[in-house]
N, C-alpha and C positions, 0 to 999 in steps of 0.2 A: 552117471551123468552129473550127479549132484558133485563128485571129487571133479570132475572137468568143467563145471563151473567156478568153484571154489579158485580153479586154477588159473583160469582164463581173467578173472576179477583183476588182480593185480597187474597184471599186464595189460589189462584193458584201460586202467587207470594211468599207466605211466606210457601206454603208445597216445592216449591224448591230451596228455598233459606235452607230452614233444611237440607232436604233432599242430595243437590246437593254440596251448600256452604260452608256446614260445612262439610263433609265428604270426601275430597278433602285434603289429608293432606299435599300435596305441598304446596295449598293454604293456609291451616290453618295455617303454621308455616311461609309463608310469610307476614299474618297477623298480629301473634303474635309476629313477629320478632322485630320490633318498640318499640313494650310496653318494651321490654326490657331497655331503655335508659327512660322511663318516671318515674319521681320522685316518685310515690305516688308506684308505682311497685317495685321499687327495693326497699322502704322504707320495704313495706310487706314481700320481699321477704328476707330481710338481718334480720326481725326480726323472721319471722320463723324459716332461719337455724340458729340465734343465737341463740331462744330459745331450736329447736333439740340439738345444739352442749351441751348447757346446761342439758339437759336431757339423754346425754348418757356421761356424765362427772359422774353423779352419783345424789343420790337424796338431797347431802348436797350444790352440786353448782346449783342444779334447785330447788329449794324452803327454802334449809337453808343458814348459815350464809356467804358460800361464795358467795352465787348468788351477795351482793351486792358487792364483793371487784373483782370479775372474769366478773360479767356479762356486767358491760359499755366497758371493753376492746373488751369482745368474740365479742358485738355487733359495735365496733367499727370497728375492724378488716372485718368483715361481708358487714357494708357500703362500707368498703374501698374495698373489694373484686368485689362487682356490680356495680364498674368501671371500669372496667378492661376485656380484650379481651377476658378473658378466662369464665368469667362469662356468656355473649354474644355466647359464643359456649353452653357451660352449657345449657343456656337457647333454645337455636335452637334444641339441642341432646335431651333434656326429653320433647319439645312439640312434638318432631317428634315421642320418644317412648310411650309416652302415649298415643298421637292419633291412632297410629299403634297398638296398645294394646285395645283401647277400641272399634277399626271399626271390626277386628277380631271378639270380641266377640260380636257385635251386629250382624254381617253378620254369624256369628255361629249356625246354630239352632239347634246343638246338644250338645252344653256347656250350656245345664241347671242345674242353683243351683253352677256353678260355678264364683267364681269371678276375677274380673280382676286384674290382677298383672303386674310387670313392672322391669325391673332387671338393677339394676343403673347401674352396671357395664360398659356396653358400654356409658355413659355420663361421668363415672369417668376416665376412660380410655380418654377420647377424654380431659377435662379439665387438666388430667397428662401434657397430649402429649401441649399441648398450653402453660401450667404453662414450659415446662423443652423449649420450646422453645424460650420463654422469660425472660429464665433464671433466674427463680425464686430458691431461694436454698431447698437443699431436694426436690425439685420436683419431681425427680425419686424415693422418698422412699415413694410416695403417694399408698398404699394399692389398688390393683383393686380386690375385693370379688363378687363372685357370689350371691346375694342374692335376693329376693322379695319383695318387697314394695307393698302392698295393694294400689287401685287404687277408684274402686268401691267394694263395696258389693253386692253380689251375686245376695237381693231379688231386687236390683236398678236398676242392668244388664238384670234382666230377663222385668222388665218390661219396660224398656229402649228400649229393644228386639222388644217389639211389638210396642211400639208406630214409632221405627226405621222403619219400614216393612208397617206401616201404611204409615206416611208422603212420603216414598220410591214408593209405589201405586200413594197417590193423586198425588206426583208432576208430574206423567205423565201423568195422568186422567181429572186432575182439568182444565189445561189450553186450553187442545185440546175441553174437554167439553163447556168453555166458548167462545172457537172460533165459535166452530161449529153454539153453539146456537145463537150469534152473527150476524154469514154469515145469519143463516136463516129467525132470527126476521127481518133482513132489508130486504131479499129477496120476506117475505111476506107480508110486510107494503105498506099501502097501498100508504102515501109519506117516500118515502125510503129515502127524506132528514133529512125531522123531526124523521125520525129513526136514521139516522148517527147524528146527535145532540143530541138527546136523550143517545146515546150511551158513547159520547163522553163525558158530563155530566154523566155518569153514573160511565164511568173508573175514570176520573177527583174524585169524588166521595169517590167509593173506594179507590184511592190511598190515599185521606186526611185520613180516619179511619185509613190506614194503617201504614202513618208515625203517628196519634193517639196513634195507638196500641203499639208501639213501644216505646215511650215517657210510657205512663203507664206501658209497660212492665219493664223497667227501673227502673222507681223510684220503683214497688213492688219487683222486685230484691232485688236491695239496700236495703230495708225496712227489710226483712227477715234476712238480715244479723246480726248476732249476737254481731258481733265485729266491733264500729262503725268505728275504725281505721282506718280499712281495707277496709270500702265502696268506699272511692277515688277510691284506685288500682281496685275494681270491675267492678267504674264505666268505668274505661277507659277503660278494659279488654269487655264489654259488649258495650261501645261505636266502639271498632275495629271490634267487631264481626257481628254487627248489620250497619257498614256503607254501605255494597252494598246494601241490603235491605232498608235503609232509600236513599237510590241513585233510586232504583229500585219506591220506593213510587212517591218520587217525578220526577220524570218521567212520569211516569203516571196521576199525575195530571198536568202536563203542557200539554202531549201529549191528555189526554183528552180535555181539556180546547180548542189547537191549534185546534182540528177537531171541537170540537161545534163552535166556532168563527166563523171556514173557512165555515161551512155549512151555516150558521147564515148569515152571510155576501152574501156568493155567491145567495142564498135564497131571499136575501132581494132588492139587487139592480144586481145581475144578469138578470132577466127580461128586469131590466129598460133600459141594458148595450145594450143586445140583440135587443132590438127595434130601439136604436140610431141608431147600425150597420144595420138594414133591411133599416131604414129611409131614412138613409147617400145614401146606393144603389140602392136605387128606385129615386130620385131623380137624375137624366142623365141631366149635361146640354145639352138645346138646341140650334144648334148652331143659331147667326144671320142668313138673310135673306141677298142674294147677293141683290145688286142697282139695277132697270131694266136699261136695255143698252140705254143710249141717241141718237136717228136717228140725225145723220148730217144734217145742214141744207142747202140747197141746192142753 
């Protein structure tokens, strides 16, 4: 019982860190709120909408002869844009509507086959309202359009769905599971010290595989990437998402570690401590013997 606790920890840890950590979209966009001012982010993010901006110019400024006399400007202008206060809001407004947009459709069980969309307007609107407060010119003649942006694809939602509704189950299941078994393996051992050490090695344990896991998970991220540009921005994007999880790992292997030690320890010269203190109280001084009285002599 104690190795299928041991087991069950780790897992318990990272079904609700999916589960709970990410799906928290205060959370999430207090998270993401940071990467906004990290280099390798905005390099990505100024080259995307430079390439967009080039790509709805037409097809002679995104692949013909003007891309090279328009495009170092479009992208100049673009860096120069993701520093600025209004980029910062830009960035907080579309992680707020796209997490809003895709917890919807995973908490949806009746938008099958449907995909996730996202309607810029309320981000374009909020960058207006920032650009005309900072007085930037034309600001007020910034276009707010009702339209759609594709987010996910349909067949990725659907099964995004179910793996949602899985990890959603274990992260309640898995840890009380691992408690229980736990309390019981030490309750029926026969020394419930070397059960609480064993344990504690166990958790200790699994939390190493877990920050493991995590470091591997990382670098195959990154690896799948097609554009190696952009793996910086991924990394750090995947570094902000996965730190309470690598906090929660090592945790667990200190706090593991603390109890085998403390059992380890108390185990070993507890005894020896115990018998001083019986020794120390058995041991009552005696007091001297009074003088006998000397008779007077007469």
């Amino acid at each position: 019982m104690l190795s299928l606790a041991c087991l069950l920890l780790p897992f318990g840890a990272l079904a609700s860190w999916a589960a709970h950590g990410l799906t928290d979209t205060g959370r999430w966009v207090r998270t993401m709120a940071p990467l906004a001012a990290d280099p390798d982010v905005r390099r990505s993010v100024a080259d995307a909408v430079g390439d967009g901006i080039l790509r709805e110019a037409g097809p002679a400024a995104a692949t013909g002869p003007l891309r090279g006399e328009i495009g170092p400007f479009v992208h100049d202008a673009t860096r120069s844009f993701t520093r600025t206060e209004a980029y910062r809001t830009a960035w907080d407004a579309a992680n707020r509507a796209v997490h809003d947009a895709v917890l919807r459709a995973l908490r949806d069980d009746g938008a099958h086959g449907a995909p996730v969309t996202v309607d810029p307007a309320p981000v374009i609107a909020r960058v207006k309202q920032q650009l005309s407060d900072d007085h930037v010119p034309f600001a007020h003649r910034i276009p707010v359009t009702h339209t759609r942006v594709p987010v996910l694809p349909a067949e990725d939602v659907d099964r995004l769905r179910k793996g949602y509704h899985v990890l959603d189950t274990a992260a309640f299941w898995l840890p009380l599971a691992a408690a229980v078994l736990a309390v019981a393996g030490i309750a029926v051992a026969a020394c419930r010290r070397r059960a609480v050490t064993a344990l504690g090695l166990g958790t200790a344990l699994g939390g190493a595989l877990l920050v493991l896991a995590v470091a591997i998970g990382r670098r195959l991220t990154l690896a799948d990437l097609p554009d190696a540009l952009h793996r910086p921005a991924a990394g750090a994007v995947y570094d902000a998402l996965t730190a309470t999880l690598r906090t929660v790992s090592w945790l667990l292997c200190v706090l593991g570690l603390a109890v085998a030690g403390a059992t380890w320890v108390t185990g070993r010269y507890g005894p020896r401590l115990a018998a001083r203190r019986r020794a120390r109280g058995s041991a009552v001084p005696v007091a001297d013997p009074l003088p006998a009285p000397t008779r007077a002599r007469a």
